[in-house]
C-alpha positions as CSV (number, residue, x, y, z in Angstrom):
1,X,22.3,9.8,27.1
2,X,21.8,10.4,23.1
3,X,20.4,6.3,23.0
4,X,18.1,6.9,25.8
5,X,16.6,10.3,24.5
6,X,13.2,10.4,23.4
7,X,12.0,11.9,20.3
8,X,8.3,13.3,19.0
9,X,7.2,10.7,16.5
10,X,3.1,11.2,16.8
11,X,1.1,13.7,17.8
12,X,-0.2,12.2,21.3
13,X,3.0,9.5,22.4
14,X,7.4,9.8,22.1
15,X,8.6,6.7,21.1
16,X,12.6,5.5,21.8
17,X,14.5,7.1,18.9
18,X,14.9,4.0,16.5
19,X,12.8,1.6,17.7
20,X,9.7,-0.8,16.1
21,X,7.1,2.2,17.0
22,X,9.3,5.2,16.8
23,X,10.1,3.9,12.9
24,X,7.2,2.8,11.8
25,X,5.7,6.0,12.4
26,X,7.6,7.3,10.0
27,X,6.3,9.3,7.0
28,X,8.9,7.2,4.5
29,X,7.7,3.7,6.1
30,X,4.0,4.8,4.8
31,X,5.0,5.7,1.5
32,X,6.9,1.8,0.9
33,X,4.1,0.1,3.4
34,X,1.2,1.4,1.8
35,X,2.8,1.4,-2.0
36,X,1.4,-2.3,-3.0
37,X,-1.5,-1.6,-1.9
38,X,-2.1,1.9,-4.1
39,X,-0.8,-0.2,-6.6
40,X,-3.5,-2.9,-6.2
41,X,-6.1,-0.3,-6.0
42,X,-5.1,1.0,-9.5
43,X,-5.2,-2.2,-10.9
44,X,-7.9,-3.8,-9.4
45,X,-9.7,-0.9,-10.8
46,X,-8.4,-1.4,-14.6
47,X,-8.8,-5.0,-14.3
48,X,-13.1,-4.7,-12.9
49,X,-13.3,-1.6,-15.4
50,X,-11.9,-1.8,-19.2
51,X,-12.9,1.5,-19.7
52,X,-11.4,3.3,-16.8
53,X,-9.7,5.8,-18.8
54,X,-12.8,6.9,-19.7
55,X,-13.6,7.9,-16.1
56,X,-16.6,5.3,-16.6
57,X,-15.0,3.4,-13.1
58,X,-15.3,2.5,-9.5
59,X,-14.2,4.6,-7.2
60,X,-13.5,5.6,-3.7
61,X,-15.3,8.9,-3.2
62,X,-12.3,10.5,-1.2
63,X,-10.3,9.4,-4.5
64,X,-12.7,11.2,-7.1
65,X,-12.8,14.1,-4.6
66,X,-9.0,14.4,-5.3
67,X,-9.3,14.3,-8.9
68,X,-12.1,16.6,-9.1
69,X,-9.9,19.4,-7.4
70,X,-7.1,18.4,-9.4
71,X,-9.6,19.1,-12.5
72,X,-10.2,21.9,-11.0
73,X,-7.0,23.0,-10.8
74,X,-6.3,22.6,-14.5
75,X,-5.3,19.2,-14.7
76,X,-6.4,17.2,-18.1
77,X,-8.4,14.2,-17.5
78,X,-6.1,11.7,-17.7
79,X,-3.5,13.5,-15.3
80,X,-6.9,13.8,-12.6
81,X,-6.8,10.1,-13.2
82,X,-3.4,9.6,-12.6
83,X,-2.5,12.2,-9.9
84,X,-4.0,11.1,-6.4
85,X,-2.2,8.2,-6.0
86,X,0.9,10.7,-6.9
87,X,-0.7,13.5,-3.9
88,X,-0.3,10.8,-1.2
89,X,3.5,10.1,-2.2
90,X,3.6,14.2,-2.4
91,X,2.2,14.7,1.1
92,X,4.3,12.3,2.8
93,X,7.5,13.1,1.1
94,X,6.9,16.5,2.6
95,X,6.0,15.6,6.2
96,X,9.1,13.1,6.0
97,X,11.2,16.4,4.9
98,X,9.5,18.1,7.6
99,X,9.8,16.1,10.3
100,X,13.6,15.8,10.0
101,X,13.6,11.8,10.9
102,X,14.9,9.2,9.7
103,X,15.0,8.2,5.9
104,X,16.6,4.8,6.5
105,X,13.8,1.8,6.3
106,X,14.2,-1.7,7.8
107,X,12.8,-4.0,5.8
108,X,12.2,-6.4,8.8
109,X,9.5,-4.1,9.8
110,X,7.0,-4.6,7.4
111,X,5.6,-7.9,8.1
112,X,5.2,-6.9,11.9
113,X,2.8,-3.7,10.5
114,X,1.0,-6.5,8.7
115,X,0.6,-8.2,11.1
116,X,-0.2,-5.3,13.7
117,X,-2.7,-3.6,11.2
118,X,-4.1,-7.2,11.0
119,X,-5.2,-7.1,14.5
120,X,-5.9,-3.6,14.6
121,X,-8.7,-4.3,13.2
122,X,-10.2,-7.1,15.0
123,X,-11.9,-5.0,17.5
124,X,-14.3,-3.5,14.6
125,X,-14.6,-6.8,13.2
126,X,-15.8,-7.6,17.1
127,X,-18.0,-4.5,17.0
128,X,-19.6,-4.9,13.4
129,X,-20.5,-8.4,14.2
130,X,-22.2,-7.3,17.4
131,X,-24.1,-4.7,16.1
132,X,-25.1,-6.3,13.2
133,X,-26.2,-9.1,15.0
134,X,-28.5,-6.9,17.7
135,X,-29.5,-4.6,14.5
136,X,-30.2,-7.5,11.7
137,X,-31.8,-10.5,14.3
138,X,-33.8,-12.7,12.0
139,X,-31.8,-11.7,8.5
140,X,-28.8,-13.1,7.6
141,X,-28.7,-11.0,4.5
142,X,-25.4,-9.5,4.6
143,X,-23.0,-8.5,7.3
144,X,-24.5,-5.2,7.6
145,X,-21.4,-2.6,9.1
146,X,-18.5,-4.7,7.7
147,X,-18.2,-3.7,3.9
148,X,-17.2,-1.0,1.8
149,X,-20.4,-0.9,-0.4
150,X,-22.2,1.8,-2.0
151,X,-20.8,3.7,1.0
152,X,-17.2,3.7,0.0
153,X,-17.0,3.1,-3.9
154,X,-19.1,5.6,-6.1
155,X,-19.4,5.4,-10.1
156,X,-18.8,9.0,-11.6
157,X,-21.3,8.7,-13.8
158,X,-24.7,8.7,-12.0
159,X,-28.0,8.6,-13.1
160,X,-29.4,12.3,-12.0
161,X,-33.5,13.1,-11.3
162,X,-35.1,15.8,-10.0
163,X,-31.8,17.0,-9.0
164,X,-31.0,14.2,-6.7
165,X,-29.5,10.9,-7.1
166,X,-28.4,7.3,-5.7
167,X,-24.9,6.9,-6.2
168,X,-24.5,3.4,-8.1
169,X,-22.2,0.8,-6.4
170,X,-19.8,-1.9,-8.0
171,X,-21.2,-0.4,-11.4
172,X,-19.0,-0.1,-14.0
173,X,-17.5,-2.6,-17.2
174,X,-16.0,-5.3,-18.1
175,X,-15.1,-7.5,-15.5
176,X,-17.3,-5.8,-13.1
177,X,-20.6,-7.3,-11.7
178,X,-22.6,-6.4,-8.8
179,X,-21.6,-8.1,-5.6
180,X,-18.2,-8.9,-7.2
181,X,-16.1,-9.7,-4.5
182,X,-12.8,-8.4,-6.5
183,X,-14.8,-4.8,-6.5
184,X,-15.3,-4.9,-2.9
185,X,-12.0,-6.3,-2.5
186,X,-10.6,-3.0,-4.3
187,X,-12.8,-0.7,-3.0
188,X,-12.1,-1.5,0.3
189,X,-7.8,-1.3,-0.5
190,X,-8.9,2.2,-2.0
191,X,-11.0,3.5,1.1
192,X,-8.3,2.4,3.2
193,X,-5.7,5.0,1.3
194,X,-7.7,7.6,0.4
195,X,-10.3,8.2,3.2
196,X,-7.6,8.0,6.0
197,X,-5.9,10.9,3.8
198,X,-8.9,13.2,3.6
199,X,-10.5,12.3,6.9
200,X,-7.5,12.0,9.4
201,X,-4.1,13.0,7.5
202,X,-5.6,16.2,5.9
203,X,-9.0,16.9,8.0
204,X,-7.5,16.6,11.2
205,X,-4.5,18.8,10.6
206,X,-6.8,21.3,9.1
207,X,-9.0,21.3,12.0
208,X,-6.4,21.5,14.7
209,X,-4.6,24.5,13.2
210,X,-8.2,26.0,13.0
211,X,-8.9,25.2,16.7
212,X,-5.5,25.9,18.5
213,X,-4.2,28.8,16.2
214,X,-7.3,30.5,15.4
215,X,-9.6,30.2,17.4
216,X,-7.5,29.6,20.5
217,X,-8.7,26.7,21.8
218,X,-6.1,24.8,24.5
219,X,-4.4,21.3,22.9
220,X,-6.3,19.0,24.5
221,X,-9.8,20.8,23.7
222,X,-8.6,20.9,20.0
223,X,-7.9,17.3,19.6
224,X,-11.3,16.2,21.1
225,X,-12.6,18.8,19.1
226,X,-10.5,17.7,15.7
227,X,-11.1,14.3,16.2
228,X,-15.2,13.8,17.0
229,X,-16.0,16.1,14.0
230,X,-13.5,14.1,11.9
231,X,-15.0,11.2,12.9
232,X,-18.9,12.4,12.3
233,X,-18.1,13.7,8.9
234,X,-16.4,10.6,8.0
235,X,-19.2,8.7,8.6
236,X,-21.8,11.0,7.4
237,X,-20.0,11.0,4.2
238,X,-20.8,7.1,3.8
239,X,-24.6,8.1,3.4
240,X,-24.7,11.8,1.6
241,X,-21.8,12.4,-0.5
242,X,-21.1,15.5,-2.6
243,X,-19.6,14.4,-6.1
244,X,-19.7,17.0,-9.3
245,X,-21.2,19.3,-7.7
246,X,-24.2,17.3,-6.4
247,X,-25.2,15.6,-3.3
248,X,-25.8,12.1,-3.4
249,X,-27.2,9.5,-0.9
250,X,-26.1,6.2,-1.0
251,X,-29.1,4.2,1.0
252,X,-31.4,4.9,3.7
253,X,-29.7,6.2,6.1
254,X,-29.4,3.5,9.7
255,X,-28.6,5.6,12.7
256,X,-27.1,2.1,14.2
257,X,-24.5,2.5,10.7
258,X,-24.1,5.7,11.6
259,X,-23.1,5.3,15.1
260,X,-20.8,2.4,14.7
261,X,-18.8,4.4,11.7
262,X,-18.5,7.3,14.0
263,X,-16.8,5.0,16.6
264,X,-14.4,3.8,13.9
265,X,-13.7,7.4,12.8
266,X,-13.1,8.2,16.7
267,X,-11.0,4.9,16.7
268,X,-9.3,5.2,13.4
269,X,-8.2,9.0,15.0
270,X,-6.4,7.5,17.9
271,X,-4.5,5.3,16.1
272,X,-3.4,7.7,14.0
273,X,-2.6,9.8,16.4
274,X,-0.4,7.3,18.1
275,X,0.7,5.0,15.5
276,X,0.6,7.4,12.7
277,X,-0.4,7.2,8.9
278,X,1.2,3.8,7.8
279,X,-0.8,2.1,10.0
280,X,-3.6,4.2,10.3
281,X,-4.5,3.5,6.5
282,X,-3.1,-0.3,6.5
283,X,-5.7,-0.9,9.3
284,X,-8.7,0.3,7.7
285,X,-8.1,-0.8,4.2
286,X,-7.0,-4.8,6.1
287,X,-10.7,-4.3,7.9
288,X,-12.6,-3.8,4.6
289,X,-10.6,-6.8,3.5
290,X,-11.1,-9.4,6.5
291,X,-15.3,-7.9,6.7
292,X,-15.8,-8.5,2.7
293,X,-14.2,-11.6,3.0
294,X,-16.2,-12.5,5.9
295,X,-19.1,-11.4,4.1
296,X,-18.7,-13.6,1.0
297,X,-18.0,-16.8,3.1
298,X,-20.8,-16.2,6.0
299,X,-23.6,-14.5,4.5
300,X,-25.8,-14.1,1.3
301,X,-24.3,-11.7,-0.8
């Protein structure tokens, strides 16, 4: 029966055609779920940075990685500035036309992926907080694994010595302050977007077609493959970065930090694998969120 067919909506699990999970998984329900929040990124970065068309601004690394290659490409500076919110419409547009689903969108479905994404990401609130506790017994500084600080926002311009440098956090003007919980607040909205595109969207498509139709490896050996180095570069990437053309550390590097952003990589994979992009990105920007939140209200800043 056409109604009780199944149809390939991830890359791990078939969902009943039409239903919550089958739709939601959707490249078009990532483009309108995800839309406020690219929106807030880009303002929240105008509002903690006046001069932000002067590329003097906060940003996610994975976003100035995008407009450095668009730079590279030939793009002007102000079109780098404006395009990678543009590339993420771009890609899913084209795995939407690709996919052949659906373009309809039910507009009941939206606060349910709140909601889900919401919860989602309770279980690395749970982790963080466990970690942080066995790792940080006896300071109460900070909530150690739960926000998007110097690992997740980076100013372009750095100070440079000796050919190596500390990439500055929350720097920037005009509004912005150190520890400014609107920065983190933004930053966190931004990682959620941009490093789920690099790290799971784009990485891990790259790395399966390199594993399975070039180097031969079976499905299943790809995917474990795909998804642990995915996950190891995404959380190496939160200590040594590469920015212009430089490598750049952003702290001493905690193997315990290490470890439990390697297990959100692995975890963030799975869910995109199951639940797709949408909700992929929703959960991880809605984690930085709840942690800097929690942060702010529980523990020095």
């Amino acid at each position: 029966m056409e109604g009780k067919r199944r149809y390939d909506t991830s890359q791990l699990f078939n969902f009943t055609r039409n239903s919550y999970l089958e739709r939601t998984s959707r490249p078009i329900y990532a483009i309108v779920f995800l839309m406020p929040f690219i929106v807030l990124y880009e303002i929240g970065t105008i509002l903690i940075n006046t001069d932000v068309l002067n590329q003097s601004q906060v940003r996610v690394v994975a976003f100035v990685w995008l407009q450095q290659l668009l730079e590279y490409l030939g793009g002007g500076g102000k079109l780098a500035w404006m395009a990678p919110p543009l590339v993420v419409v771009i890609i899913l547009i084209g795995l939407q036309i690709t996919s052949g689903k659906r373009w309809t969108v039910v507009a009941g479905d939206f606060l349910p992926m709140a909601i889900e994404c919401i919860l989602l990401a309770v279980p690395l609130i749970v982790l963080s907080l466990f970690l942080n506790r066995s790792a940080q017994q006896g300071d109460a500084g900070r909530f150690a694994y739960g926000i998007p600080q110097g690992q997740t926002a980076v100013a372009q311009q750095c100070s440079s010595a000796a050919g190596n440098f500390v990439l500055a956090a929350r720097t920037g003007s005009g509004a912005a302050a150190s520890g400014s919980l609107l920065a983190d607040v933004v930053t966190g909205i931004g990682a959620g977007i941009y490093e789920e595109l690099i790290f799971r969207l784009i990485l891990i498509c790259l790395l399966m077609l390199f594993f399975q139709d070039v180097l031969r490896f079976t499905r299943k050996n790809a995917i474990i493959l795909s998804v642990l180095i995915s996950a190891a570069l995404f959380s190496a990437h939160h200590h040594v970065v590469f920015v212009e053309g430089q490598f750049g550390r952003t702290g001493v590097f905690d193997w315990t930090e290490f470890g439990f952003r390697t297990i959100a990589g692995v975890y963030f994979a799975v869910l995109f694998a199951i639940r797709g992009f949408a909700v992929t990105a929703g959960t991880h920007a809605f984690y930085d969120i709840i942690a800097t939140v929690l942060n702010a209200a529980f523990f020095q800043y």
